[in-house]
N, CA, C and O atoms as a GROMACS GRO file, in nm:
protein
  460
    1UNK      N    1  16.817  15.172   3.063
    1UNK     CA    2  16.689  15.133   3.010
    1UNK      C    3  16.691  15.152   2.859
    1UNK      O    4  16.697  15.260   2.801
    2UNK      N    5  16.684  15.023   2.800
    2UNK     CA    6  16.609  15.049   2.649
    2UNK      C    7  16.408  15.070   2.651
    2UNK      O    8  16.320  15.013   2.716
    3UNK      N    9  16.405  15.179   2.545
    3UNK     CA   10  16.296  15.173   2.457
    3UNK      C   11  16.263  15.144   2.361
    3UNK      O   12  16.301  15.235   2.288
    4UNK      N   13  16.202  15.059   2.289
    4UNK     CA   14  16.162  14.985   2.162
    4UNK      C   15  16.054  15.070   2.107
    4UNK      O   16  15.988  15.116   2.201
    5UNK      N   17  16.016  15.104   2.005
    5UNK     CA   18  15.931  15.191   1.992
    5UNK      C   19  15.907  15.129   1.821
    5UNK      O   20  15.988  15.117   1.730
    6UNK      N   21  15.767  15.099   1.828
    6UNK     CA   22  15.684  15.073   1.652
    6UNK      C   23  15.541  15.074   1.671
    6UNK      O   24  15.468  15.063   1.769
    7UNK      N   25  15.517  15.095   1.509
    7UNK     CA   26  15.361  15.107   1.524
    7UNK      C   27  15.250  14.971   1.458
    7UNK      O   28  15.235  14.989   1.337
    8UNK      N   29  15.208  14.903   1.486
    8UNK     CA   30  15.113  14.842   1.438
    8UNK      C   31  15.013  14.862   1.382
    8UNK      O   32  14.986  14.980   1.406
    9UNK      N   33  14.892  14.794   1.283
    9UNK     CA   34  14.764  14.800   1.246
    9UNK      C   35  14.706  14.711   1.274
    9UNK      O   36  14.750  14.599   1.250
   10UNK      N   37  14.572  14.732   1.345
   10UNK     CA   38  14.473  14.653   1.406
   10UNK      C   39  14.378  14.624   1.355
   10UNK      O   40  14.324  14.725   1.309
   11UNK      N   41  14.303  14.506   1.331
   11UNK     CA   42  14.148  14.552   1.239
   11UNK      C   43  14.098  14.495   1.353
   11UNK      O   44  14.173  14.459   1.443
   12UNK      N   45  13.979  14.484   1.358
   12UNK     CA   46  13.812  14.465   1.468
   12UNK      C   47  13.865  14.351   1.517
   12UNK      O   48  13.889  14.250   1.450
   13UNK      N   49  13.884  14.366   1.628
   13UNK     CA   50  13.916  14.240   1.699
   13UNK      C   51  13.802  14.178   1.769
   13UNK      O   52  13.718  14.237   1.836
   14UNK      N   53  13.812  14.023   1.739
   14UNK     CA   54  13.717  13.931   1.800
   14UNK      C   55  13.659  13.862   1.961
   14UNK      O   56  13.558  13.806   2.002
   15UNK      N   57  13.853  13.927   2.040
   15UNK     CA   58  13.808  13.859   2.142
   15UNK      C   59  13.957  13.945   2.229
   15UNK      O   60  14.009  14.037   2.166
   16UNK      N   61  14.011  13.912   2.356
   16UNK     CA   62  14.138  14.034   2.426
   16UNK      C   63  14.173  13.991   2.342
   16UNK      O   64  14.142  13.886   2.287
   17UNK      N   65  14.289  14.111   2.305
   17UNK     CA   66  14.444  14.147   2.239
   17UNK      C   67  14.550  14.127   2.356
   17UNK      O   68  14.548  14.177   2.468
   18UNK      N   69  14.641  14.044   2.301
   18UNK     CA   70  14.745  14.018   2.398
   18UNK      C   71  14.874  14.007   2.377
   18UNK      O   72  14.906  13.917   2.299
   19UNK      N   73  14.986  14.092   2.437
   19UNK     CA   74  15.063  14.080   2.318
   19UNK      C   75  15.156  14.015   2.406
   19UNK      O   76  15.134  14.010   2.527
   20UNK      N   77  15.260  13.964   2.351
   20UNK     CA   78  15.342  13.844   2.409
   20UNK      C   79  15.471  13.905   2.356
   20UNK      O   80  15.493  13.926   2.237
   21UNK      N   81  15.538  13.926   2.438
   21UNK     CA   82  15.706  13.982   2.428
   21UNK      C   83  15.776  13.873   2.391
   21UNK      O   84  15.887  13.920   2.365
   22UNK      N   85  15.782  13.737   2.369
   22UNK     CA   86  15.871  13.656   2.374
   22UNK      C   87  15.962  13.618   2.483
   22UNK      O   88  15.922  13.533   2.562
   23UNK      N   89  16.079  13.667   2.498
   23UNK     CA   90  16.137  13.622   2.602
   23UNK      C   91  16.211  13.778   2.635
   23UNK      O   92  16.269  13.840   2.545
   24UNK      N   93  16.202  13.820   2.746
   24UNK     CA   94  16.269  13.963   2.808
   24UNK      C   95  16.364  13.923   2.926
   24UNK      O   96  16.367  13.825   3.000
   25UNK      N   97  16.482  14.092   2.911
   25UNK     CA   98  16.580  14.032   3.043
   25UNK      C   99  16.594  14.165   3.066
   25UNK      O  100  16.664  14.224   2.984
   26UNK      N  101  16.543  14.235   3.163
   26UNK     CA  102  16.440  14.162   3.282
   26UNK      C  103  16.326  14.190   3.346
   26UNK      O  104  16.262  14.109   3.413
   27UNK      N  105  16.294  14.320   3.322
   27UNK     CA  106  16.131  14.344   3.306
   27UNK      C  107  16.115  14.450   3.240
   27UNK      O  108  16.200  14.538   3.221
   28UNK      N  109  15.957  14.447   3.186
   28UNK     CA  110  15.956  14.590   3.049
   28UNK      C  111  15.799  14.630   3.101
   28UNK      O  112  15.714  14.599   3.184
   29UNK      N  113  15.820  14.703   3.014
   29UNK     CA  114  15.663  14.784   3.072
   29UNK      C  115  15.637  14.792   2.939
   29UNK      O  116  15.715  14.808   2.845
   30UNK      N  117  15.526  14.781   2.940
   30UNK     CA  118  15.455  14.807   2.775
   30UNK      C  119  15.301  14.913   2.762
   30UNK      O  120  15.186  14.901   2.804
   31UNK      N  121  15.374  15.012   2.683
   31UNK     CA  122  15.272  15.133   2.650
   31UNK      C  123  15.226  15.151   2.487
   31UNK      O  124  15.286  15.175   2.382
   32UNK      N  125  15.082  15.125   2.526
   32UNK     CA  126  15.039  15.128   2.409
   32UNK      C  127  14.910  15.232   2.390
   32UNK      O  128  14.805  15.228   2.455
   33UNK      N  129  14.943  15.325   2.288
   33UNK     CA  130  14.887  15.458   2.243
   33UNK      C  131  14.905  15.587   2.370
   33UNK      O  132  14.822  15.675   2.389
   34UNK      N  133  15.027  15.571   2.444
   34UNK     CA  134  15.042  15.647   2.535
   34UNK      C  135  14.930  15.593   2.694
   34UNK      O  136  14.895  15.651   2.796
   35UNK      N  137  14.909  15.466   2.642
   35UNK     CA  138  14.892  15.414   2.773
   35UNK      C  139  14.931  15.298   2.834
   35UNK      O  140  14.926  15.199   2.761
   36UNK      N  141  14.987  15.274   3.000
   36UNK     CA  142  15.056  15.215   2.991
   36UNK      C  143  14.974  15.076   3.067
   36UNK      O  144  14.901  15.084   3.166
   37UNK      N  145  15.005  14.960   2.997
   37UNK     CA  146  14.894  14.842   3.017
   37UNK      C  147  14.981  14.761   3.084
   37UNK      O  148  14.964  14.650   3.034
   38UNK      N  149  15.076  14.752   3.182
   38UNK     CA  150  15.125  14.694   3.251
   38UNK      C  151  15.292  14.634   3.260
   38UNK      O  152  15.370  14.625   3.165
   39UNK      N  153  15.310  14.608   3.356
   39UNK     CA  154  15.456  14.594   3.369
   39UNK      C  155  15.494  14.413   3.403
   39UNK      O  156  15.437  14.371   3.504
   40UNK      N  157  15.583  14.307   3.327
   40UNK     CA  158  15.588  14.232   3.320
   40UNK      C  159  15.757  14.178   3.391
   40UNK      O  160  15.849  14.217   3.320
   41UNK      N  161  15.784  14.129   3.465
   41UNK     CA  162  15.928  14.094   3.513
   41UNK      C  163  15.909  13.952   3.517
   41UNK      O  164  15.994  13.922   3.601
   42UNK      N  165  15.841  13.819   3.475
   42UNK     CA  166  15.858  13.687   3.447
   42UNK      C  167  15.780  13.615   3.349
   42UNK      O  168  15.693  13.684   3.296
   43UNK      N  169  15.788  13.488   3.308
   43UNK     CA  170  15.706  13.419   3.248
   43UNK      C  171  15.608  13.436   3.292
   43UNK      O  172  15.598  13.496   3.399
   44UNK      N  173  15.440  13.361   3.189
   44UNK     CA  174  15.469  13.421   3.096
   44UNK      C  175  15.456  13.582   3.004
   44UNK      O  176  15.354  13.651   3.009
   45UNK      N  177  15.559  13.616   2.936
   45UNK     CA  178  15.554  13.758   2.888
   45UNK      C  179  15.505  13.833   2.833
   45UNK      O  180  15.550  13.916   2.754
   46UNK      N  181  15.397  13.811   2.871
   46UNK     CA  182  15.254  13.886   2.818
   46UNK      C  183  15.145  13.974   2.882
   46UNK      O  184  15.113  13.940   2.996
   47UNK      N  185  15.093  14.061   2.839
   47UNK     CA  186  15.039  14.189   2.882
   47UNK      C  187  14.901  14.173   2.767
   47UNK      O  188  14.908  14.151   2.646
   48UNK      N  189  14.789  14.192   2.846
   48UNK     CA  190  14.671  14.216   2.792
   48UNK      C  191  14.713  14.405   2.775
   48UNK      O  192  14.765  14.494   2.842
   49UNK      N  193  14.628  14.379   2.595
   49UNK     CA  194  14.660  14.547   2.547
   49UNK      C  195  14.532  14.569   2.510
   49UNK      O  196  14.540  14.670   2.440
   50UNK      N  197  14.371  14.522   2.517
   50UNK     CA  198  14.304  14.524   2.453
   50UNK      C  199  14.222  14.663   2.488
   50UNK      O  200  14.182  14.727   2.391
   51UNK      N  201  14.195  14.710   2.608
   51UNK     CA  202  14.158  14.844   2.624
   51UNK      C  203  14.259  14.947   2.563
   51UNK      O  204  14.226  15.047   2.501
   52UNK      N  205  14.367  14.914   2.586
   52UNK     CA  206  14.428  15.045   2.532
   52UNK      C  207  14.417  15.032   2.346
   52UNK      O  208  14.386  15.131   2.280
   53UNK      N  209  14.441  14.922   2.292
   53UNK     CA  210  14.462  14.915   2.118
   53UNK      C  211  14.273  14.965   2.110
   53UNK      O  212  14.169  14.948   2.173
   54UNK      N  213  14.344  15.061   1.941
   54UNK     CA  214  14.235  15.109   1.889
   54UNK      C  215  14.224  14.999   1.747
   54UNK      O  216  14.292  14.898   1.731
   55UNK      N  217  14.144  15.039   1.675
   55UNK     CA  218  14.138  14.972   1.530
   55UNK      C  219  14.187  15.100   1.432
   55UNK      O  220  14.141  15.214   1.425
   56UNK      N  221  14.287  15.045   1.365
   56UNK     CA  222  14.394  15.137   1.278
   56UNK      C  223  14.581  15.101   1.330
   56UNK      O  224  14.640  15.001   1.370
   57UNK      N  225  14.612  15.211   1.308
   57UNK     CA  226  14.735  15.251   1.303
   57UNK      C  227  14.768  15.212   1.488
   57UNK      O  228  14.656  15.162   1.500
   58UNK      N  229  14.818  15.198   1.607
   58UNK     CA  230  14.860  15.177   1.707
   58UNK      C  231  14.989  15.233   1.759
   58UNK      O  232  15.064  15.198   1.668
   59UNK      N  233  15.076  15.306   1.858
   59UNK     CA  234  15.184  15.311   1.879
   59UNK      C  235  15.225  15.167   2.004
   59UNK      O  236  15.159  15.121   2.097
   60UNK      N  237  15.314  15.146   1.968
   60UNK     CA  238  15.347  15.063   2.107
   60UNK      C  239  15.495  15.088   2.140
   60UNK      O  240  15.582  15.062   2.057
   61UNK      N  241  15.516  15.123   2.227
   61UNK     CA  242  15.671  15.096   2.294
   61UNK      C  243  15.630  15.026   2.448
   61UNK      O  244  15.545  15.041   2.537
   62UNK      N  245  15.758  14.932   2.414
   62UNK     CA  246  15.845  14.842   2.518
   62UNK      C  247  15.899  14.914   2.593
   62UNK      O  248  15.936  15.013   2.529
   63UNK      N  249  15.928  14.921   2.704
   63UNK     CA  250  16.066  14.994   2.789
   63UNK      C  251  16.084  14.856   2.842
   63UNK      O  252  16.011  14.758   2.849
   64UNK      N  253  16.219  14.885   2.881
   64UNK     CA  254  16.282  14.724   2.910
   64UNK      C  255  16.445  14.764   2.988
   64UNK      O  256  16.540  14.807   2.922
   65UNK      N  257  16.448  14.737   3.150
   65UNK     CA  258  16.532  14.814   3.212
   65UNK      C  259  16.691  14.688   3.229
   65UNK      O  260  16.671  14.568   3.245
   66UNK      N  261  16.790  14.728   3.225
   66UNK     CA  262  16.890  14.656   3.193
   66UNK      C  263  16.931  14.632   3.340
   66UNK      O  264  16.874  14.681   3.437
   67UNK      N  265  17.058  14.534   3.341
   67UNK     CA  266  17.070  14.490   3.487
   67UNK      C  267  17.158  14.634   3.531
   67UNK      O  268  17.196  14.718   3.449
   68UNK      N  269  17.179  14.643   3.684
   68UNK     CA  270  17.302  14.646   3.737
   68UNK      C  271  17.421  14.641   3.688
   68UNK      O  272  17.489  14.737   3.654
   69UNK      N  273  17.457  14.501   3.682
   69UNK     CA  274  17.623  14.486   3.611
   69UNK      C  275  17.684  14.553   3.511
   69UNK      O  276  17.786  14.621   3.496
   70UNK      N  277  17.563  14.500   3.425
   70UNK     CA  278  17.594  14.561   3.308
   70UNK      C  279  17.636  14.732   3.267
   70UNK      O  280  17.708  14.763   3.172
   71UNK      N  281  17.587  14.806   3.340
   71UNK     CA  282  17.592  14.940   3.389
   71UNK      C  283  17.706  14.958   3.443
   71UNK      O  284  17.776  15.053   3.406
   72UNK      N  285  17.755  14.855   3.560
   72UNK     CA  286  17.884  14.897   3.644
   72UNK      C  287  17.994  14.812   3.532
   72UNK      O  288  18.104  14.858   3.560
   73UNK      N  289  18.004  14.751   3.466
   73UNK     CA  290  18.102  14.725   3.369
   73UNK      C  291  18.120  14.840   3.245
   73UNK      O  292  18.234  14.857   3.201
   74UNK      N  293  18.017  14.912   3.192
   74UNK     CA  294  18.015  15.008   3.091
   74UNK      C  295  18.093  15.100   3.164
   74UNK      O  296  18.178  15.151   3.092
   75UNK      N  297  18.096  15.153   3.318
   75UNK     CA  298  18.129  15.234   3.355
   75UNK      C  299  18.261  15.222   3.355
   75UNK      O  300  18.312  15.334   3.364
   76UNK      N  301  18.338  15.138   3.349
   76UNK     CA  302  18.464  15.062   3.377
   76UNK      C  303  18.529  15.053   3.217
   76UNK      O  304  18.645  15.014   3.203
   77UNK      N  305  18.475  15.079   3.141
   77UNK     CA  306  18.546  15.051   3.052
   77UNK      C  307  18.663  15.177   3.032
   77UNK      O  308  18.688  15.260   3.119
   78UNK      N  309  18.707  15.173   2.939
   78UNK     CA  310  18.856  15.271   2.955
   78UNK      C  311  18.842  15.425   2.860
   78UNK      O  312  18.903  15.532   2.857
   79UNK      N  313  18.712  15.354   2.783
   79UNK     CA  314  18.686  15.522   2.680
   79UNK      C  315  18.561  15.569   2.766
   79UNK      O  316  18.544  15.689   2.745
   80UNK      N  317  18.504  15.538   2.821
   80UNK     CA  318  18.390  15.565   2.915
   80UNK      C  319  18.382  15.737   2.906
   80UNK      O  320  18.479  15.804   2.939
   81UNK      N  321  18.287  15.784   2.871
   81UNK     CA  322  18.301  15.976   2.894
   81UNK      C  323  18.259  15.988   3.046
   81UNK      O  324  18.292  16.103   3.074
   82UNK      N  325  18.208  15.934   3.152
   82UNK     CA  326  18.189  15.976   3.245
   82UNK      C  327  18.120  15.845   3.329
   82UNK      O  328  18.047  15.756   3.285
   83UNK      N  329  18.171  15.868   3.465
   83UNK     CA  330  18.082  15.738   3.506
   83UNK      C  331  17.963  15.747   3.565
   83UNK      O  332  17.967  15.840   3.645
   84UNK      N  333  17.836  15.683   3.564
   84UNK     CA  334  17.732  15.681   3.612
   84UNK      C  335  17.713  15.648   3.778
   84UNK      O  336  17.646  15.697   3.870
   85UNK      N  337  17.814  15.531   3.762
   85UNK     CA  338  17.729  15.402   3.911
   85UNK      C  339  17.928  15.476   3.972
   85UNK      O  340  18.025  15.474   3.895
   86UNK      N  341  17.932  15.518   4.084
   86UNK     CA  342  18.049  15.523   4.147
   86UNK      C  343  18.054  15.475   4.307
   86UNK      O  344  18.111  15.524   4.404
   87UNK      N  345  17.964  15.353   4.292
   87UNK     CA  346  17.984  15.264   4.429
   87UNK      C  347  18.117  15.221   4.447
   87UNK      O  348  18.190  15.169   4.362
   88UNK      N  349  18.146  15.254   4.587
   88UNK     CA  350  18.316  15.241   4.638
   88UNK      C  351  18.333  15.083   4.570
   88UNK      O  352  18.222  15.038   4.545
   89UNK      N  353  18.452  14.984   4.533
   89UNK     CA  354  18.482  14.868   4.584
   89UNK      C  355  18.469  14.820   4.453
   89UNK      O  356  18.552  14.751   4.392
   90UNK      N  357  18.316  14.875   4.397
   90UNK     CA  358  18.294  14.744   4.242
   90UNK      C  359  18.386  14.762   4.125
   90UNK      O  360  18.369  14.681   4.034
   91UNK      N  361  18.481  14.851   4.111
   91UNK     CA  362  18.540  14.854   4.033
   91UNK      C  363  18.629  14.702   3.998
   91UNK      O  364  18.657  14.663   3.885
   92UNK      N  365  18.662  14.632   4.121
   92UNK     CA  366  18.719  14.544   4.114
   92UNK      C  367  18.652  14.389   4.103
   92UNK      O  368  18.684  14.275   4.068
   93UNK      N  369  18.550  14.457   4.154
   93UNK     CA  370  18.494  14.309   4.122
   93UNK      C  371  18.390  14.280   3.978
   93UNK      O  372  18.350  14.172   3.934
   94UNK      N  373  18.367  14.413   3.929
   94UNK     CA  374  18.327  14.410   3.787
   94UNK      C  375  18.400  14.454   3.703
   94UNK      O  376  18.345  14.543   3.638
   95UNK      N  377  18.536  14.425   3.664
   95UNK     CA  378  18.626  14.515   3.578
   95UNK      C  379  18.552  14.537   3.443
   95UNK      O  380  18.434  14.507   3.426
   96UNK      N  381  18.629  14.589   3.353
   96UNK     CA  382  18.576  14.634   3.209
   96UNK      C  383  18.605  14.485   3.119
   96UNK      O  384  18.566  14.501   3.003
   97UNK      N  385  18.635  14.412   3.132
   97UNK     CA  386  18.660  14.293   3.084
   97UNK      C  387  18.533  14.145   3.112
   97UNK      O  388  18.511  14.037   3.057
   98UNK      N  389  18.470  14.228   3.235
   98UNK     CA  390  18.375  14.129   3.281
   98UNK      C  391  18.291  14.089   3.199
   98UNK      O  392  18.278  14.186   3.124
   99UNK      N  393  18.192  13.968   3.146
   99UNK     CA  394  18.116  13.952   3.065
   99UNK      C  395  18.012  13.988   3.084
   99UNK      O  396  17.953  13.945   3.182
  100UNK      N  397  17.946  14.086   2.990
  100UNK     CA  398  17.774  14.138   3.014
  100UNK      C  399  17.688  14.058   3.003
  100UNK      O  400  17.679  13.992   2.900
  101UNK      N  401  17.571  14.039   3.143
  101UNK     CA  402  17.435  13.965   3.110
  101UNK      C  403  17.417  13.984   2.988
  101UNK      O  404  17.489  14.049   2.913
  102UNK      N  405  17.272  13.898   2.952
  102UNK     CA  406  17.209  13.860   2.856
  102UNK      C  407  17.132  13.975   2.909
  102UNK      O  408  17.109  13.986   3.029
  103UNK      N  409  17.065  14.118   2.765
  103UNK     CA  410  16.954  14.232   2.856
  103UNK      C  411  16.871  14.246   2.702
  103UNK      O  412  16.922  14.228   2.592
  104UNK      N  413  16.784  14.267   2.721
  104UNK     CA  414  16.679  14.340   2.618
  104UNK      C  415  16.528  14.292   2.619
  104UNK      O  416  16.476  14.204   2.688
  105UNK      N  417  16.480  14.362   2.538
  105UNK     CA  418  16.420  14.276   2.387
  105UNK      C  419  16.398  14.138   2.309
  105UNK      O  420  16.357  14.133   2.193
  106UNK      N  421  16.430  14.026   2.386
  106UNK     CA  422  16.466  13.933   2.277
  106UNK      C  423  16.402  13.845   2.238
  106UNK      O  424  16.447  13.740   2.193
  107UNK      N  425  16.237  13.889   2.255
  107UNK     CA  426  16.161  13.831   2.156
  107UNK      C  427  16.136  13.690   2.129
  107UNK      O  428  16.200  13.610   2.196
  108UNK      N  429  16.040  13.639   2.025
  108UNK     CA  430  15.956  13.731   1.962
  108UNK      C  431  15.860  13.828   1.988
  108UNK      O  432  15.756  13.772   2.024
  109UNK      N  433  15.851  13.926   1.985
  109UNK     CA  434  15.724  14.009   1.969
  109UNK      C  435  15.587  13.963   1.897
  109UNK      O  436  15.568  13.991   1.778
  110UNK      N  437  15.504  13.902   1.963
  110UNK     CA  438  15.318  13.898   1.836
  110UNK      C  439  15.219  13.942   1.937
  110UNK      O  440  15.249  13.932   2.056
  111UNK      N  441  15.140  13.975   1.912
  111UNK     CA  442  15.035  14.029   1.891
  111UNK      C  443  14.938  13.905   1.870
  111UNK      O  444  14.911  13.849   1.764
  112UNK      N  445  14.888  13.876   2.009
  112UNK     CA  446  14.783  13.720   2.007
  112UNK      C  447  14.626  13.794   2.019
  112UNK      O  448  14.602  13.898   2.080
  113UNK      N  449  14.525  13.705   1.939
  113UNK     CA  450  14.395  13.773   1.992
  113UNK      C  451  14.321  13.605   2.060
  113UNK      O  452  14.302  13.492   2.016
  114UNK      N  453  14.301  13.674   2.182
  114UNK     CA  454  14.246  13.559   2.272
  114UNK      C  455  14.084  13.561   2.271
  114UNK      O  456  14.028  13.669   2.288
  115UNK      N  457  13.997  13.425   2.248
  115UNK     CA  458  13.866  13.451   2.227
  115UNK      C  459  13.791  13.442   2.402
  115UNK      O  460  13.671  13.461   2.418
   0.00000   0.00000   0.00000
């Protein structure tokens, strides 16, 4: 799992706050001021934040959980300090050479106000 973590400024908003992840792989949860306003796994990628955002300063973090594979290939690699995932068999069918999904973050991130 990645966490994304920044802070925003809000002034008086007119109508919901909604914030729109852009495009995510493959679902994130989004917490804003230590509360958490919902969890998103498809189009489109957006989460009403308007109860939780204050007017000022804001924290928001993303959490955003990575696949499977990608995990059992890191584990496989050859400097690896220790392995995580030690399911019998996948070593072979995910070697350290395998190509990693597409995982994160990848945006854009805005901040829509809906009337």
């Amino acid at each position: 799992m990645a966490a994304y973590c920044n802070t925003l400024s809000v002034g008086k908003l007119g109508g919901r706050a909604v914030l729109d992840l852009g495009d995510v792989k493959n679902i994130a949860e989004v917490i804003v001021n230590g509360k958490s306003c919902g969890t998103v796994w498809k189009e489109p990628w957006t989460v009403d934040v308007t109860d939780a955002l204050r007017e000022g300063e804001n924290s928001l973090e993303i959490k955003v959980a990575d696949l499977w594979v990608n995990r059992l290939v890191g584990d496989n690699q050859p400097d690896a300090p220790e392995r995580i995932c030690t399911t019998p068999g996948v070593q072979s069918i995910y070697p350290a050479d395998y190509p990693l999904k597409e995982a994160g973050l990848l945006g854009p991130v805005r901040l829509l106000e809906r009337k």
